[in-house]
Structure formats: C-alpha cells, structure tokens
RODO-2510 file (C-alpha; in nm, 4 decimals, decimal comma):
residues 443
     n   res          X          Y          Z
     1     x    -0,0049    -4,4230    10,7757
     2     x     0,2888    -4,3117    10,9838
     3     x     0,4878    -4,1696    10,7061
     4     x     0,1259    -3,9488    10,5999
     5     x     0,1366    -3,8505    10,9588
     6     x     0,5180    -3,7674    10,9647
     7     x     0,4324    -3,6111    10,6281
     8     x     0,1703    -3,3849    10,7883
     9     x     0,3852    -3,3398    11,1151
    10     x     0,6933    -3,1587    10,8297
    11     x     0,3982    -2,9750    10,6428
    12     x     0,2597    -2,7472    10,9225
    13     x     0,4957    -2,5317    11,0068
    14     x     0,5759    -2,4872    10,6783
    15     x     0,1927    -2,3593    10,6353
    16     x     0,2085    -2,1722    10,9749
    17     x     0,5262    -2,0340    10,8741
    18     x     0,3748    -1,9125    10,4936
    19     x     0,0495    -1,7468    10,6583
    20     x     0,2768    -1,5693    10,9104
    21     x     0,4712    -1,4418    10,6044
    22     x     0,1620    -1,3620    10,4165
    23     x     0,0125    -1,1703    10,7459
    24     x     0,3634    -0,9672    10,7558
    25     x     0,3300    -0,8846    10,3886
    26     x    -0,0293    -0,7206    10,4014
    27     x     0,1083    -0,5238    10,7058
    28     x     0,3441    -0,3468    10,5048
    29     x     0,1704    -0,2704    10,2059
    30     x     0,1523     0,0844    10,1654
    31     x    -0,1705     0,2381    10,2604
    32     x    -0,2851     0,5735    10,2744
    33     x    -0,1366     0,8825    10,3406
    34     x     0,2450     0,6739    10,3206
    35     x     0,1260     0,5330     9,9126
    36     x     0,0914     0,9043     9,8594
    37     x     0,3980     0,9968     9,9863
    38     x     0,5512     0,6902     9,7613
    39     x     0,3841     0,8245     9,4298
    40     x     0,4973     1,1267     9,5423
    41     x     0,8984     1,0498     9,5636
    42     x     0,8452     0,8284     9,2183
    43     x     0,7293     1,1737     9,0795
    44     x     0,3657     1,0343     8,9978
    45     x     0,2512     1,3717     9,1701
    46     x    -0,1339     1,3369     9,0234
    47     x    -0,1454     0,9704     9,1807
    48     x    -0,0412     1,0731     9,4947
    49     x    -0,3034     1,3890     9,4829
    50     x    -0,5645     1,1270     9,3695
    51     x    -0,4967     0,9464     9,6829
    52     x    -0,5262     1,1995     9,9121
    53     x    -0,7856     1,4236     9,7890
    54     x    -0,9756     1,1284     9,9036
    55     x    -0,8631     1,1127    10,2452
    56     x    -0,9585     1,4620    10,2247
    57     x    -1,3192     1,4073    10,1051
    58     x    -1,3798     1,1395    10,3569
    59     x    -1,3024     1,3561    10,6346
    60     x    -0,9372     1,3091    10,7269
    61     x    -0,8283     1,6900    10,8477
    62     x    -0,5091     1,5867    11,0405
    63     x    -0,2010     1,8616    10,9637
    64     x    -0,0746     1,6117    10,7887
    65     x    -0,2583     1,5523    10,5358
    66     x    -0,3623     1,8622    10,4499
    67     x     0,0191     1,9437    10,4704
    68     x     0,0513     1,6670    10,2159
    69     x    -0,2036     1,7222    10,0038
    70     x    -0,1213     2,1180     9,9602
    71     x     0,2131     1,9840     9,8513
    72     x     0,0485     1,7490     9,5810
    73     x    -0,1425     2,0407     9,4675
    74     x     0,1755     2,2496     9,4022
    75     x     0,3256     1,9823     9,2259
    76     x     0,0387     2,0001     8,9418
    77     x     0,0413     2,3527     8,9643
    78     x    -0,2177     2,4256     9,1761
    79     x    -0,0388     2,6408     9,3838
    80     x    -0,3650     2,8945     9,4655
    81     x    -0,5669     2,5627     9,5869
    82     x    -0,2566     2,4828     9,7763
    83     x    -0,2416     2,8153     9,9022
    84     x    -0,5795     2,7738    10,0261
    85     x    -0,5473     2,4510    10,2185
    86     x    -0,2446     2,5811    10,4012
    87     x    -0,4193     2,9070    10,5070
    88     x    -0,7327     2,6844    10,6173
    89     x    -0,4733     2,4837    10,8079
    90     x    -0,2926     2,8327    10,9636
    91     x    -0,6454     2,9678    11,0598
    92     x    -0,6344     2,6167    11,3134
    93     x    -0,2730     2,6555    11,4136
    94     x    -0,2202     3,0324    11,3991
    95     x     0,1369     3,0313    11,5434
    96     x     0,2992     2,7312    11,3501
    97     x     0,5918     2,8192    11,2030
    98     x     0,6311     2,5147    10,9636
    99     x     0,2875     2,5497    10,7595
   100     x     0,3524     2,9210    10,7631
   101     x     0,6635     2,8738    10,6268
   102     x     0,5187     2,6440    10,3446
   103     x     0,2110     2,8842    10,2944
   104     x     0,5589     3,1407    10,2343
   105     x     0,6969     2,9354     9,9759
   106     x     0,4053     2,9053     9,7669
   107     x     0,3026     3,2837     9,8034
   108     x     0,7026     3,3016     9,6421
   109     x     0,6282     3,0984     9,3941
   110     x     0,3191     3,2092     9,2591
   111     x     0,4520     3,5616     9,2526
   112     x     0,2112     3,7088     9,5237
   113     x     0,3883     3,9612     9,6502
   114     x     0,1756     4,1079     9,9179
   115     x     0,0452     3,7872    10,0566
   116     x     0,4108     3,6824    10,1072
   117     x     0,5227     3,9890    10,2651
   118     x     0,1673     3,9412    10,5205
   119     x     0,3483     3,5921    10,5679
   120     x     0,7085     3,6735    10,6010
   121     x     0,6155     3,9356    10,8742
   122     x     0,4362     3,6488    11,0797
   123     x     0,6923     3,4081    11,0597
   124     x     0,9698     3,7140    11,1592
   125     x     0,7748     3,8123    11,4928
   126     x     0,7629     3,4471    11,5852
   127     x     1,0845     3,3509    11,5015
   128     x     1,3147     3,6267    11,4171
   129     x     1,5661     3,5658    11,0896
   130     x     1,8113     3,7533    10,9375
   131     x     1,7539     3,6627    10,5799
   132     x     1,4166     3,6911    10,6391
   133     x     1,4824     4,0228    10,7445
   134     x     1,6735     4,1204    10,4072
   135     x     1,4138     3,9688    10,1782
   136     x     1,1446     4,1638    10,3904
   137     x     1,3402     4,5037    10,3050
   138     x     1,4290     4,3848     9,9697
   139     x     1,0107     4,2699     9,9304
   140     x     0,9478     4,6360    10,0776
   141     x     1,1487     4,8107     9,8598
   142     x     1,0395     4,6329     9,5457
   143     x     0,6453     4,7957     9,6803
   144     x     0,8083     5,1116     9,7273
   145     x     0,7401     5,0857    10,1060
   146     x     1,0569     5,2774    10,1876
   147     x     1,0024     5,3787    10,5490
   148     x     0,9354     4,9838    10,6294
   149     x     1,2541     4,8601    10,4037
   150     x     1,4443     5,1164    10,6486
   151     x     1,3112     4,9774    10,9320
   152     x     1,4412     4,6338    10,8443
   153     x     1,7343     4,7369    10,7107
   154     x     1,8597     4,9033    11,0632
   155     x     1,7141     4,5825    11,2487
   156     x     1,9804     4,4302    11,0292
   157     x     2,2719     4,6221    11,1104
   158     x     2,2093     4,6397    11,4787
   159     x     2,3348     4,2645    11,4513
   160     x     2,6758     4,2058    11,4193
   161     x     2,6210     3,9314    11,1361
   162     x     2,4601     4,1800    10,9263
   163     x     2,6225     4,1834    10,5499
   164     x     2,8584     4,4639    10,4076
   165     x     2,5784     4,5077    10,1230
   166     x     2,2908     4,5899    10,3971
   167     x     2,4988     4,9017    10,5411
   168     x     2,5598     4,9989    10,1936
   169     x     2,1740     4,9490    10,1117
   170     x     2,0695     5,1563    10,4325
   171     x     2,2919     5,4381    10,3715
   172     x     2,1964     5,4810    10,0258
   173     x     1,8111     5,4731    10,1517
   174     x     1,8871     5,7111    10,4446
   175     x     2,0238     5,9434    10,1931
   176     x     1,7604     5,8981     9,9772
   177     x     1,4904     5,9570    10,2530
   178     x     1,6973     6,3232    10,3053
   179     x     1,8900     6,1845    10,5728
   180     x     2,2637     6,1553    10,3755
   181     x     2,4319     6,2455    10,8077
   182     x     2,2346     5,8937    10,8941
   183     x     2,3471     5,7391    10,5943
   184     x     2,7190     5,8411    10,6266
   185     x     2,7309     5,7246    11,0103
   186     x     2,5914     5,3961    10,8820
   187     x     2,8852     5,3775    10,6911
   188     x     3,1154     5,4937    10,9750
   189     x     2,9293     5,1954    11,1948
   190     x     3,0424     4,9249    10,9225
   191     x     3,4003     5,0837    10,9256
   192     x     3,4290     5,0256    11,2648
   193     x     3,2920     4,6839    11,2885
   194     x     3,4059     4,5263    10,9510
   195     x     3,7093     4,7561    10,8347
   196     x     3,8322     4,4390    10,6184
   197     x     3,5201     4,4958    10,4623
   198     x     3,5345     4,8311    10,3547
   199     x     3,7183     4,9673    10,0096
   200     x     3,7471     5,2970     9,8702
   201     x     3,4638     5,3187     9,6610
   202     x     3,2831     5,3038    10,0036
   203     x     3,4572     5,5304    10,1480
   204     x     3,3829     5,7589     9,8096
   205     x     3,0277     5,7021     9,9155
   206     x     3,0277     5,8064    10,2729
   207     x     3,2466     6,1156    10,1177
   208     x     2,8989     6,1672     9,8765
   209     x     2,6733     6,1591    10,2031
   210     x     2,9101     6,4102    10,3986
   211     x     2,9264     6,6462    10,1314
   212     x     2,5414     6,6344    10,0967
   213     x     2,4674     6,6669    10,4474
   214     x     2,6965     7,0016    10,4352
   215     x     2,9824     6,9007    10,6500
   216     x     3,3065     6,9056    10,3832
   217     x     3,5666     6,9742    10,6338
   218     x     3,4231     6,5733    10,7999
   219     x     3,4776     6,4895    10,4009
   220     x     3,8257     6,5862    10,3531
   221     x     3,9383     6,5077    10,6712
   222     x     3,7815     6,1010    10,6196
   223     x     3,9659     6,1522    10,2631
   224     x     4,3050     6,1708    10,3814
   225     x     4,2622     5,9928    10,6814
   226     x     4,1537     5,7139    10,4101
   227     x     4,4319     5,8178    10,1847
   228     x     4,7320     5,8331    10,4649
   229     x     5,0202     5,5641    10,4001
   230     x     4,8204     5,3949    10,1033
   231     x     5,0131     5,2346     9,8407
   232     x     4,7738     5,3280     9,5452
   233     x     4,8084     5,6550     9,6637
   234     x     4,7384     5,8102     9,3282
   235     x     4,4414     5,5569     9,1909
   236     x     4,2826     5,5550     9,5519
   237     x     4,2933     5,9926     9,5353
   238     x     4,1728     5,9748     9,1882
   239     x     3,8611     5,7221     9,2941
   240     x     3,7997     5,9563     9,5659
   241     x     3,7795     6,3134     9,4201
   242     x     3,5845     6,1500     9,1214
   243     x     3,3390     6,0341     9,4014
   244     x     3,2958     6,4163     9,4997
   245     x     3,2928     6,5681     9,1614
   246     x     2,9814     6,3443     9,0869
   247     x     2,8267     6,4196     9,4095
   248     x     2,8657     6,8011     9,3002
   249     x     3,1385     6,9033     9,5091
   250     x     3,4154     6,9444     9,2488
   251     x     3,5354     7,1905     9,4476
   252     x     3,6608     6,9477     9,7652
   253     x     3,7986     6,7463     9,4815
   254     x     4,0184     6,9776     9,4125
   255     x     4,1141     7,0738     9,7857
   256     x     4,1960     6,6863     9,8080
   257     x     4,3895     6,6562     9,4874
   258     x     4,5902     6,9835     9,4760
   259     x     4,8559     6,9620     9,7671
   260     x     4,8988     6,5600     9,6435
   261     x     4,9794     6,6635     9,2987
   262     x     5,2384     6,8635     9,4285
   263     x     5,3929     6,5957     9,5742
   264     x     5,2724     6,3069     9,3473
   265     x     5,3138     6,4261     8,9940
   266     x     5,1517     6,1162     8,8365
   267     x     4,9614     6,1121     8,5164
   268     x     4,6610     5,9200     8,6978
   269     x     4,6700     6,2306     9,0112
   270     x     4,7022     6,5218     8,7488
   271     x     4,4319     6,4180     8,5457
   272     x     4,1977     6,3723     8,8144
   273     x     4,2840     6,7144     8,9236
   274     x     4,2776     6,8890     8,6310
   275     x     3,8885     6,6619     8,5569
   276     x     3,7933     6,8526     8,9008
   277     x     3,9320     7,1873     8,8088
   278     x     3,7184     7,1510     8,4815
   279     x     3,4089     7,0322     8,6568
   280     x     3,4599     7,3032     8,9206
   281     x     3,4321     7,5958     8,6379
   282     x     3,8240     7,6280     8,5301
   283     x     3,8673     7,4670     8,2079
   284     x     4,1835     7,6732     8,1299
   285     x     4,3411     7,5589     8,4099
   286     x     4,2841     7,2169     8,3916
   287     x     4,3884     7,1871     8,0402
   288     x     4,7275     7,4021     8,1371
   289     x     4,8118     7,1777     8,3939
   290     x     4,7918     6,8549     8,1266
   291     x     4,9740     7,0706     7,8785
   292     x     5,2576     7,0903     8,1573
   293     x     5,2588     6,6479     8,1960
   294     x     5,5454     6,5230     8,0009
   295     x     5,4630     6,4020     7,6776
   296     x     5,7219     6,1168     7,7074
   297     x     5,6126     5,9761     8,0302
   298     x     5,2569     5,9191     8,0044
   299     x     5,2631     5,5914     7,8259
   300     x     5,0445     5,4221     8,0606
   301     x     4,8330     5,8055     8,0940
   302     x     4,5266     5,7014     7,8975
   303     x     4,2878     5,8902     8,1081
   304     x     4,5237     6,2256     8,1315
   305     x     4,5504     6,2421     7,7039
   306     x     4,1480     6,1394     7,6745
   307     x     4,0791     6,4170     7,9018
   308     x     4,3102     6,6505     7,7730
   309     x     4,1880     6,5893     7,4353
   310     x     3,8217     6,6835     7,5398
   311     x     3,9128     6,9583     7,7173
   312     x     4,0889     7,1051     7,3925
   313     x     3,7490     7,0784     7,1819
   314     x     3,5289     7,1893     7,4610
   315     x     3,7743     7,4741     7,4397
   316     x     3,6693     7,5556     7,0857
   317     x     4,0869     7,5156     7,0314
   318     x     4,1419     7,2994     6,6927
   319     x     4,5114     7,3657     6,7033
   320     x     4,5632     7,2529     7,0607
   321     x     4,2457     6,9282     7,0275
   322     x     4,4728     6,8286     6,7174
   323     x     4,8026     6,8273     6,9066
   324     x     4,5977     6,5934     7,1909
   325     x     4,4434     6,3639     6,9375
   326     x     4,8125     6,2718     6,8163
   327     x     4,9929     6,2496     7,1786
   328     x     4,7132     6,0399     7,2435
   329     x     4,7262     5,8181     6,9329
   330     x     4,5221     5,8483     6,6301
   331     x     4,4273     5,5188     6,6091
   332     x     4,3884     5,5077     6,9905
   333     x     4,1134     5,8400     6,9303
   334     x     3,7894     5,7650     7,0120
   335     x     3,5181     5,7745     6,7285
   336     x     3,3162     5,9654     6,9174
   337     x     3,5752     6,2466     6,9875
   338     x     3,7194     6,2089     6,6013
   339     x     3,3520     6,3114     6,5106
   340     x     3,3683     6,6432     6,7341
   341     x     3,7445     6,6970     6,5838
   342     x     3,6248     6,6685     6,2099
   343     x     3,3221     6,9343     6,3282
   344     x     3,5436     7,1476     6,4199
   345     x     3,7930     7,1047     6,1464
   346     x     3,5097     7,2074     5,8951
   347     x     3,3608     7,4502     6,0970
   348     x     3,7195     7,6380     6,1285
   349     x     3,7527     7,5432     5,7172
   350     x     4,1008     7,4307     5,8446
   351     x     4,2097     7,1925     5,5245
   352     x     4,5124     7,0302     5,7097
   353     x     4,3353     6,8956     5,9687
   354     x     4,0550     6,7518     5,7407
   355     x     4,3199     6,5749     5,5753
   356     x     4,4534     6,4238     5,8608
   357     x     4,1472     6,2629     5,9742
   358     x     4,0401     6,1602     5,5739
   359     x     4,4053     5,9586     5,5781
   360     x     4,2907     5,7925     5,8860
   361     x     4,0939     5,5899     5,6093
   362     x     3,7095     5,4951     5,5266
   363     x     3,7188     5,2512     5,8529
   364     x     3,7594     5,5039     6,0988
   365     x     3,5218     5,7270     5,9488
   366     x     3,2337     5,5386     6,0439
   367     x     3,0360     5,7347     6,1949
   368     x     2,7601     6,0049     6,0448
   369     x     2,7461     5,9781     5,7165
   370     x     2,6400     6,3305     5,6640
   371     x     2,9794     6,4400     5,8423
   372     x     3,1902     6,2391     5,6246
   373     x     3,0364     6,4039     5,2993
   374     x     3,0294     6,7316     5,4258
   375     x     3,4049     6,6370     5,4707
   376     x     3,4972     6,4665     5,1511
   377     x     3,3023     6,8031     5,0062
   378     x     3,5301     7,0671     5,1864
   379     x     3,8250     6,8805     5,0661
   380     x     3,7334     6,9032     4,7178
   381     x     3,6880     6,5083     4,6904
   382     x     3,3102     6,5499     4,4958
   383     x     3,2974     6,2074     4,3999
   384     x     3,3862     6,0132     4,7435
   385     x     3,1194     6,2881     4,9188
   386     x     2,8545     6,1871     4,6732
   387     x     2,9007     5,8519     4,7678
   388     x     2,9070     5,9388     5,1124
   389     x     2,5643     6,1691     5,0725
   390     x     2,3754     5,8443     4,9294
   391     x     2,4701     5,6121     5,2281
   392     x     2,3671     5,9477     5,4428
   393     x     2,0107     5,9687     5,2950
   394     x     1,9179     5,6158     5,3720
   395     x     1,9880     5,6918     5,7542
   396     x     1,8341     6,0057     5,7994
   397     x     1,5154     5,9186     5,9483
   398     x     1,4287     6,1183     6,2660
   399     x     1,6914     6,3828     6,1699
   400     x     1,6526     6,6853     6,0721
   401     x     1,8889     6,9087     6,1443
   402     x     2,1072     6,6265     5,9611
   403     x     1,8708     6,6521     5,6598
   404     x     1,9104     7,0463     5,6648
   405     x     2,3165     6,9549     5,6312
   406     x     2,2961     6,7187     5,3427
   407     x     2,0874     6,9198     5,1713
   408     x     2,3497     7,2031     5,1932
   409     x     2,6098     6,9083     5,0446
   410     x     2,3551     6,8140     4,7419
   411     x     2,3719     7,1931     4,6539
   412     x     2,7216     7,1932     4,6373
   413     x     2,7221     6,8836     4,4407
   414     x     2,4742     7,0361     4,2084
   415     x     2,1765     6,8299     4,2820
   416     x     1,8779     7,1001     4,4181
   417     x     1,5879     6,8447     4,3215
   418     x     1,7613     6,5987     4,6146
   419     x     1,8205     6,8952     4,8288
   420     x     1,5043     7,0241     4,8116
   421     x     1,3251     6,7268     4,8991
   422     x     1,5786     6,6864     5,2075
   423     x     1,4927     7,0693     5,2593
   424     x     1,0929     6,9869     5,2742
   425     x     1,1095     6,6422     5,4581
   426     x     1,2818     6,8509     5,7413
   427     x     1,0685     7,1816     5,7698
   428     x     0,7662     6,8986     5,8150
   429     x     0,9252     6,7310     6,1008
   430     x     0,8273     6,8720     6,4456
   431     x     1,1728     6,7479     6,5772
   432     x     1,3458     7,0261     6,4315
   433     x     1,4151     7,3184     6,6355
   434     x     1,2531     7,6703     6,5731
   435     x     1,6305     7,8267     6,5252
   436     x     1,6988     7,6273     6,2362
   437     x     1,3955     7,7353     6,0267
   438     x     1,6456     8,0540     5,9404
   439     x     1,9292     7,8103     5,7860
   440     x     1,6219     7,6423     5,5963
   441     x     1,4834     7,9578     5,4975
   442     x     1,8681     8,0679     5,3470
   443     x     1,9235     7,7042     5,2010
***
C-alpha cells in the first residue's frame, strides 16, 4: 500500500505536467486569420481564401482581414473582387496610404489604367514620391494627357534627385507643346546641376530646341562653347552639325563646321561639312570639297567615301559615282547604292561600267531581279538575262512599273506573248502611275 501510494505520489505530476503540455499545444494551434496566412506562405492560396471568406461572411470587417482576404483573391486571380474589397476598405479609411497603395498594385496589375492613375494621384498628395511622380507622367503620357505629364515632369526637375532622362523627357515635351525656348532652358538647368551627366548628343538636342525657337546665334555660340578644348574635336563637331541639319538648320551646320575644317582637315570634319553643304542646297560644293580629301589618307574615312559616292549619283555624274564606288571599295559598296550605279550605267548605255559591276559576280547582284536582266541584256549576255527575267517574274507582285521594264527585256529576248501579259497585268494595277501609261502605250 505504500509503494501504490509512492506510485501515485511519482504519477501526478507527470499527469499535471502532460495536461499543461496538452493546454499549451491547443493554444498554439493556428486559428483563424494566422491558418490563412500559413496556407498562404505554403502557397495553398484557395485554402487560405476558403478560410477567410468565412471570417468574412460571419461578420469579421477588421482592416485586416479584408486586407488579407483581397490578397487571397489576387492570388486566384480575382484581382477585380480584390479590387473591390480594398476600395470598400478605402471608402472607411480614406487617407490610408497602405491599402491605397495595395488597391495601386492591383489596378497595375490588372491593366486598369485610369483607375490606377485616380489612385496614384491620391497616394502622391498624401505622401509625395518621386517615382511615383515619373510613372504618373509616364501613365499620363501613355493617355495622351500631355499638359498633366508636363506638370509632373517639372515637379520632377524642381528636385535635385530628379533623373538625367526626366529633363530630357520634359524638354522634348516642351518642344513638342510649341515651347522648344522652355525645352532648351530645361536642358541648360540639367547642365548646370548635373554637367557629368550631360553628353553631346544632349547638347545636339538643346542645339535642335534653339534653332527651333529662332535664336541660332544662342546655337552656335552653346556649339563651340561645347566644342572648346575637346579631344574628339572632330566626332563631337560632326555629332553636332548632324544634330542641326536634321533639325533643318543645315545652314548653322555649316557656320559651325566651316572655320574647323580649316583648321581640322579630318576625313570625319570634311564629310560632315560637305553632308551640310549638300543638305543646305550646294551639292557641287560639297562633293568638290571630298574630291579635294586625299585619296591615300582616308583609310579609316568610311563616312567621307559613302557620302561622296552618293553625292556623285545624286549628281547624275556616272564617271565621277564610278571613281567613288572604287576609292571606296567595291566590295565595301553598298547594295543599295550598286543598284542606283547599275541604273545609271544602263540609263547612260555606258558598257564599261556595266561590266564592272557584272564582274562583281551573281552574289553581289542580289538585288532586283528586273535590274540584273535588263543588265545582262545591255551587255549582250541573252542567256544569263533570261535567266535573270524568270527569277524577276516570280517577284513582281505589287510592281508595276517593274512589270512595264521586264516586259521591255522579254521583247528584246523575243518573247511578246510573256511581255504582253507583263504589259496587261500592269495597265490593270491602280499602283501604277498615270505617266507611265505613255511607255505602256509605246511598249
């Protein structure tokens, strides 16, 4: 009897200790809104929704469940019922910043632009954010709302932290709101406050906005101030007097470029200049000043023979576009411009030169069809421009003026049945231009 009660003395707080240990466990056993948020990490997202769509249903409207189940809602892809819940949540708590921010994402997600801007706009007057800011004027300019993207856009640069690319996108918009002075003292603004950040094709831009806004004496005077001491003298010039001749000032190209190339006599300065002379109205002049570059120096003066050589045919000049095509290279000659160069050749009948480009070989002449028959005709070569005229015919589609010339080669070659089908096939197609009915009509 004493050992049973010693037994039962050892026993109980062994039992006491067990029920303690069972009462601990039930305590923290997930319940709730925390099993939710469990299923929810473990990626069982329709568990966890399961869960607390019915805390919802029984009546549970705390912010955080509602925050939680929106989120469960997203995670199936429910993103307009989450969108829902989070604006029925906002309507209670107008001004807090985390839901709207959530009721943001979701707008983002599901693509609902307008919504998101509505959002974005709240969340910026409550707490104001600089990338908020630029994906505002980014959202406003994908809506075409450009007055509001500018808007943004100088709230941005007004802060110091502002990015190089949102003085760049606000001068571009100022000048495309008719404002290019505004956008070119933008660009002045960055220069002063981030000159590490500014290169010259910037500086080719605020050139662009001068020139538009009238005031080319400001241009050229922020040219060479640019320009002054620069090692890439000649590349930085060229960059700049390219940026004016496509702004449509040619003209203050040239003012830049001409007293450097009297000092600089590079291939890279010269052929800028002589590009500005041509786009300013002087074609002569430009090609006389390439014709003057020293043939044996210009190994590294791509740009100076390409242009050169373009000049010469836009010249109407076979003699002289021949002479460029082989200081430039034949094999360096672009197919485009051996195309024009063959054009001519047969519209001069110049022989020599057609044989020149024929040597170049079948793999060069890749280009029209039509032009290689028409060349492999005038060179008396019948047989290579037949084979030339079939591989045309099966391209010709769409082309009628191109038709009107094979036909003409199918004559030659004593075929009229082919060319008169070409002939027909191209009078019918309301692509081809009223002045070429009279070459159909002679044909």
């Amino acid at each position: 009897m004493t050992a049973l009660a010693l037994q039962s003395r050892t026993r109980l707080p062994i039992v006491l200790f067990g029920l303690a240990a069972a009462a601990a466990s039930l305590a923290l056993m997930p319940r709730g809104q925390e099993l939710a948020q469990m299923h929810l990490e473990a990626g069982d997202t329709r568990q966890a929704l399961a869960i607390l769509e019915a805390r919802l249903a029984a009546g549970d409207r705390s912010s955080a469940t509602i925050a939680a189940v929106a989120r469960a809602r997203a995670g199936t892809g429910d993103l307009a019922g989450a969108a829902r819940l989070l604006e029925e949540l906002l309507a209670a708590r107008p001004r807090d910043a985390a839901v709207l921010s959530a009721l943001a994402e979701l707008q983002r997600r599901a693509g609902q632009t307008e919504a998101l801007v509505r959002s974005l706009e709240r969340l910026q007057a409550l707490a104001p954010d600089d990338r908020r800011l630029r994906e505002l004027a980014q959202l406003y300019a994908a809506s075409g709302r450009r007055p509001d993207q500018r808007l943004a856009l100088r709230r941005l640069v007004e802060h110091r932290a502002a990015e190089v690319a949102d003085y760049l996108a606000l001068a571009r918009l100022e000048a495309a709101l008719e404002d290019p002075a505004a956008g070119a003292a933008v660009l002045r603004t960055l220069a002063q406050r981030r000159p590490q950040g500014v290169d010259t094709s910037i500086v080719g831009l605020e050139l662009q906005l001068l020139a538009a806004a009238g005031q080319a004496e400001p241009a050229l005077l922020r040219a060479r101030d640019w320009l002054r001491g620069r090692s890439d003298l000649a590349e930085a010039a060229a960059q700049l007097a390219g940026s004016l001749g496509a702004g449509g000032r040619p003209e203050l190209a040239v003012a830049l470029l001409r007293p450097l190339a009297e000092t600089v006599a590079g291939p890279r300065l010269v052929a800028a200049l002589a590009q500005a002379e041509s786009d300013a109205g002087n074609p002569a002049a430009a090609l006389a000043r390439l014709e003057r570059l020293d043939p044996e120096g210009e190994g590294a003066a791509r740009p100076a023979a390409l242009l050169r050589l373009r000049l010469a045919l836009a010249s109407g000049d076979l003699g002289q576009a021949m002479a460029a095509a082989g200081r430039l290279g034949w094999a360096e000659t672009p197919e485009e411009l051996l195309q024009r160069l063959a054009a001519r050749a047969l519209a001069d009948r110049d022989a020599a030169a057609l044989r020149r480009i024929a040597d170049l070989g079948a793999a060069r002449l890749v280009g029209p069809p039509v032009l290689a028959a028409r060349l492999w005709l005038a060179l008396g070569e019948r047989e290579a421009a037949r084979g030339w005229s079939e591989r045309a015919a099966a391209a010709l589609a769409g082309q009628p003026e191109q038709a009107m010339q094979l036909a003409e080669v199918e004559l030659a070659l004593g075929r009229p049945d082919r060319a008169a089908g070409l002939l027909l096939g191209a009078i019918g197609d309301p692509a081809l231009p009223p002045a070429a009915l009279r070459p159909a009509a002679g044909l």
